[in-house]
C-alpha positions in Angstrom: 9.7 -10.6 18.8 12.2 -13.2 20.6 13.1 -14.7 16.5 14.0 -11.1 15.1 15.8 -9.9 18.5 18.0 -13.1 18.2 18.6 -12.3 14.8 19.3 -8.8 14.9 21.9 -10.4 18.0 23.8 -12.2 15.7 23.9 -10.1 12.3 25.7 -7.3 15.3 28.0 -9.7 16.4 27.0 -10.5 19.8 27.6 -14.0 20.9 24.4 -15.7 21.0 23.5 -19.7 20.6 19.9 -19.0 19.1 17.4 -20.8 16.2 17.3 -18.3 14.0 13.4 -17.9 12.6 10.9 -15.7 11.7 11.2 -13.3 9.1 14.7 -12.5 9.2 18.0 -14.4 7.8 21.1 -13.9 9.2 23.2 -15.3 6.2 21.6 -12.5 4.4 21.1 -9.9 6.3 17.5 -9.0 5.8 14.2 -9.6 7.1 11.3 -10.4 4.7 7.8 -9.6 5.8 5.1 -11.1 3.6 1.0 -11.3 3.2 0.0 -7.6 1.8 -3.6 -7.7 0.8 -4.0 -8.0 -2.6 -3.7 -4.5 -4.2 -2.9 -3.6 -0.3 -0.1 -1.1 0.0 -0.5 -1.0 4.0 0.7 -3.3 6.3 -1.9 -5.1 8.4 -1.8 -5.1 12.3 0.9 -8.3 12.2 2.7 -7.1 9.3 2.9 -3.3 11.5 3.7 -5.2 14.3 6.7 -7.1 12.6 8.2 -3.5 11.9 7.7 -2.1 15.5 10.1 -5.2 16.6 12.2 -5.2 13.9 12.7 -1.4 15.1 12.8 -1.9 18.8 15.9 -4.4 18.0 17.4 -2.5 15.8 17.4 0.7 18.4 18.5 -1.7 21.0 21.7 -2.9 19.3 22.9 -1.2 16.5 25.0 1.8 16.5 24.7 2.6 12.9 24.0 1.5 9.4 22.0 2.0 5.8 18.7 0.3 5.2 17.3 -0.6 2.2 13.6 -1.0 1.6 12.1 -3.0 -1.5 8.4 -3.8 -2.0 7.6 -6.4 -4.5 4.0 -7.7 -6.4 2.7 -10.7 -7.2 2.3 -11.3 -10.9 -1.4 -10.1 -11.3 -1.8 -6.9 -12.9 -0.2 -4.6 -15.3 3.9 -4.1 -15.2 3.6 -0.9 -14.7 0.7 -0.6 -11.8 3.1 -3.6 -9.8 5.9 -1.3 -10.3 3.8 1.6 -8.6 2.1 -0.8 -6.4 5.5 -2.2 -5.0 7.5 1.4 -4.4 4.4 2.3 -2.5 4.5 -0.4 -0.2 8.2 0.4 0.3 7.5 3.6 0.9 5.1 3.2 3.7 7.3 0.5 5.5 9.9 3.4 5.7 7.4 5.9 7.0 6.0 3.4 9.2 9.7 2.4 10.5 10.4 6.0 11.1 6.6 6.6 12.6 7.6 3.7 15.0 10.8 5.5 16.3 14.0 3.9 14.2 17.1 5.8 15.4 18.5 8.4 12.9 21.4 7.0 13.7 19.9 4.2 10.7 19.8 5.9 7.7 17.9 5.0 4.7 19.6 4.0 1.3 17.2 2.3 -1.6 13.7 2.6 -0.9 12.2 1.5 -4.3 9.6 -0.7 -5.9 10.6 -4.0 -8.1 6.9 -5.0 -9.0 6.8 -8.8 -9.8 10.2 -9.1 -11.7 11.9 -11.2 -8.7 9.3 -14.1 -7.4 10.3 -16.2 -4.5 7.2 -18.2 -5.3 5.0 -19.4 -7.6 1.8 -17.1 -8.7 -0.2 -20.0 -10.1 -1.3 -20.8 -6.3 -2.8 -18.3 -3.6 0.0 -19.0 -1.2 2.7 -18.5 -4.1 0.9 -15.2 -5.4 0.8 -14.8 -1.0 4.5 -15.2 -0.5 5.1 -12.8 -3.5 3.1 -9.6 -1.9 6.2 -9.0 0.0 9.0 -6.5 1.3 12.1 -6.7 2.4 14.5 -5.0 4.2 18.5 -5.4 3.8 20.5 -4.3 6.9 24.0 -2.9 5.4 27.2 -2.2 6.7 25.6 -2.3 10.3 27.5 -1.5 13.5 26.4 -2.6 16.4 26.8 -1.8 20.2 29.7 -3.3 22.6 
């Protein structure tokens, strides 16, 4: 929880001399949370547990701002079951970020599925195929608290 606090600390602004780790980039504003089961489209108890920080944080310091939410697949599969597959996993890290108690104060702006069309790995290993069961979430135009 420490990594995505200090994160969410200097995507808002505040002055903070921090390694930056974890699931989150400053440099691009989003936090990617990877591992889903295969053909899982719920997040496990670390996954959820990501998105309760990542919430807590974001209550804590921001003021405002849009959220996007995108699920992605690993390659196996059919196109169009990934595609399903992927919004569905979006979809519940929404609900779940909501269920957890994100300000509405945050709106929500894309929540959508990209199935396997953008891989950050390779899918001819487990742990590539692993790194591809993914979602992220992009922080826009935050604002954050004095």
């Amino acid at each position: 929880m420490k990594k995505i606090i200090l994160f969410l600390v200097m995507v808002f602004g505040i002055n903070a001399m921090a390694y930056l780790g974890g699931p989150c980039s400053s440099e691009e504003k989003k936090c990617v949370i990877r591992g889903f089961k295969i053909d899982g489209n719920v997040p496990n108890e670390y996954e959820a547990s990501t998105i309760r920080e990542i919430v807590d944080a974001l209550n804590k310091y921001g003021k405002s701002g849009t959220i996007d939410v995108i699920g992605y697949t690993d390659s196996t599969g059919s196109e169009k079951y990934n595609l399903k597959l992927s919004e569905t996993r979006a979809k519940n890290f929404a609900r779940l970020m909501r269920k957890y108690g994100l300000d509405k104060k945050f709106s929500f702006g894309k929540i959508k599925g990209e199935g396997a069309t953008s891989p950050v790995d390779t899918d001819e290993r487990v742990e590539g195929r692993y790194n591809n069961r993914r979602v992220e979430i992009i922080l826009n135009d935050l604002e954050y608290k004095n």
